[in-house]
Phi, psi and omega in degrees: 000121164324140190242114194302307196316328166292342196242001218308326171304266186346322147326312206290300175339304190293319194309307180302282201317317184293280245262007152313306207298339187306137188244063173231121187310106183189142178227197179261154151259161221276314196267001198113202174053187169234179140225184186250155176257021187236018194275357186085347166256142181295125160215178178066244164274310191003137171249000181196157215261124189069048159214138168102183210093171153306324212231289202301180172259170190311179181252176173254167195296184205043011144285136186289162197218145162258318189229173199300298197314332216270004206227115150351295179282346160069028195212077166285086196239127156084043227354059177228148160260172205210137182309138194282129195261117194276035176213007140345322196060009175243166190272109168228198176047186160337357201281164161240037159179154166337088169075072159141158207056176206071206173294358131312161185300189206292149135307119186311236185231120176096005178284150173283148190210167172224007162194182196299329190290352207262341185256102195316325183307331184072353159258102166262094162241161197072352183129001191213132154302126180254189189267089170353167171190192170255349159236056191218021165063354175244138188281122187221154160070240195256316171005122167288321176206179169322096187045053170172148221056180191065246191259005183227173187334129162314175203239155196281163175307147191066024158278168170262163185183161203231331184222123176322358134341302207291342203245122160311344204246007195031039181214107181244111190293157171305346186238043180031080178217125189295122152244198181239143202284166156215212186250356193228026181250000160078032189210162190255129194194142195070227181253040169294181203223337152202209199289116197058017194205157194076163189088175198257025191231316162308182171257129164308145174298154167268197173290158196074346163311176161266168173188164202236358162188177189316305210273020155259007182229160192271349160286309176094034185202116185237109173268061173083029145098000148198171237283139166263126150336119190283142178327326141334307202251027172272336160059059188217090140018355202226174202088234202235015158322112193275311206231200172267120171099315233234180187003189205055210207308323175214017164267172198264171186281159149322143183233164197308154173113320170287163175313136179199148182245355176222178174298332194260013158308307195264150190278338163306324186082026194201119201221086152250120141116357208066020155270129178289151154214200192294168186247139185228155195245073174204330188288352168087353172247165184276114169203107160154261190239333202312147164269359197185140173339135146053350172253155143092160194048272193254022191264157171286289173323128173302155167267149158291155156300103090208049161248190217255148161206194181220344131209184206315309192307344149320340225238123160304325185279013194025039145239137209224113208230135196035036189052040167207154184292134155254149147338000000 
């Protein structure tokens, strides 16, 4: 080995290089000295003190800045840096792709993700969002549950679901759950025609439901798709009525007192004066039980042969053949 006393240049020499060799970060400035990105001060390249630059690491937001590289967030504004933004266009912060997954909204398809929660597809593999389907075992896209509701088949009972759409059973529970409907279950469902009611299976509706005929109301009258007073039970006049609610065409007959224009308006069978009245077997009309003017059913008098009866005991000849007294 060489004896540095001999040597001295070579000495002077060795010295810089092993303190080359010092695995610390430090350069010249511009005035002399060195500095640190750990000294507490801005110097050197720096744009804030001990971050930005060439040499230090980026700033956190609110530290000056010159260019992108010089900022954590990779987001240089107004020569600051600014907190990373999920409308940035850039990938910083929690994102694993440009403004989305992390704490941004979801990743499309071909995005970068790093777990499933980063995708809208709700599927990540290999590092990238794939594309949904209705057979890919993961609840995704619109799916009310794991391939089913929303835009892909309905879903079996005890599935989840948002809308009865969603259910095979067209019955999606208060706590969005597919079930199988009933008549107590506070929901329109199957063929009711509104909630617990109508259809061939419910208890008819009352009035103001919906309903698709008569024979889905407890009125027994269905009107532009709901249940109506029926015209009979309106306690009204009208139609083809003799009194309110009563005779003409489809109401029930009339009791004495009421208004009336035939016989068969009244329960009497006996319309005087356009009154029902009592039915009598004296009075010269066909009224009551008679099988004939004055004859016949609960009257004392027998019919002559050819009036009308309805069996032989109506009959003087008590005999009674197509419903007229015979020989």
């Amino acid at each position: 080995m060489s004896d540095p006393r001999r040597y001295p240049v070579l000495a002077r020499v060795g010295l810089v290089l092993l303190v080359a060799t010092v695995p610390l970060v430090t350069t010249c400035e511009p005035g002399g000295g060195t500095y640190t990105c750990t000294d507490n001060a801005k110097n050197g390249t720096e744009t804030d003190v001990d971050c930005g630059g060439s040499i230090c690491t980026p700033c956190d937001a609110g530290k000056a800045c010159r260019e992108v590289s010089d900022c954590s967030s990779q987001i240089c504004e107004n020569r600051a840096c600014a907190e990373p933004r999920c409308t940035d266009g850039t990938k910083n912060g929690t994102e694993t792709d440009v403004d989305c997954g992390g704490s941004c909204p979801r990743c499309i398809a071909n995005a970068l993700c790093l777990e499933a929660k980063d995708c809208e597809s709700n599927l990540c593999k290999a590092g990238h969002c794939t594309e949904s389907g209705c057979a890919d075992g993961v609840r995704n896209a619109d799916e009310t549950d794991a391939d089913c509701g929303g835009s892909c088949s309905p879903c079996r009972d005890g599935k989840k679901c948002a809308l009865p759409e969603d259910c095979t059973s067209l019955y999606c529970s208060a706590t969005k759950v597919c079930a199988t409907p009933g008549c107590s279950d506070g929901a329109r469902n199957a063929e009711e025609t509104d909630v617990d009611c109508g259809g061939n299976v419910c208890p008819k509706c009352a009035v103001g439901k919906a309903c698709q005929d008569g024979q889905d109301c407890e009125s027994n009258n269905c009107q532009q798709n709901k249940c109506v007073v029926h015209p009979c039970a309106d306690k009204v006049k009208n139609g083809s009525e003799t009194d309110v609610d009563c005779g003409g065409e489809d109401c029930a007959k009339c009791v004495k007192g009421q208004t009336c224009k035939t016989a068969e308006d009244c329960q009497t069978n006996s319309c005087q004066n356009s009154t029902c009245s009592e039915a009598s077997c004296t009075n010269s009309i066909q009224d009551g039980d008679e099988t004939a003017v004055d004859c016949g059913g609960s009257c004392a008098k027998k019919c002559a042969v050819g009036e009308g009866c309805k069996v032989p005991a109506d009959c003087d000849s008590g005999k009674c053949f197509n419903s007229v007294c015979a020989t």
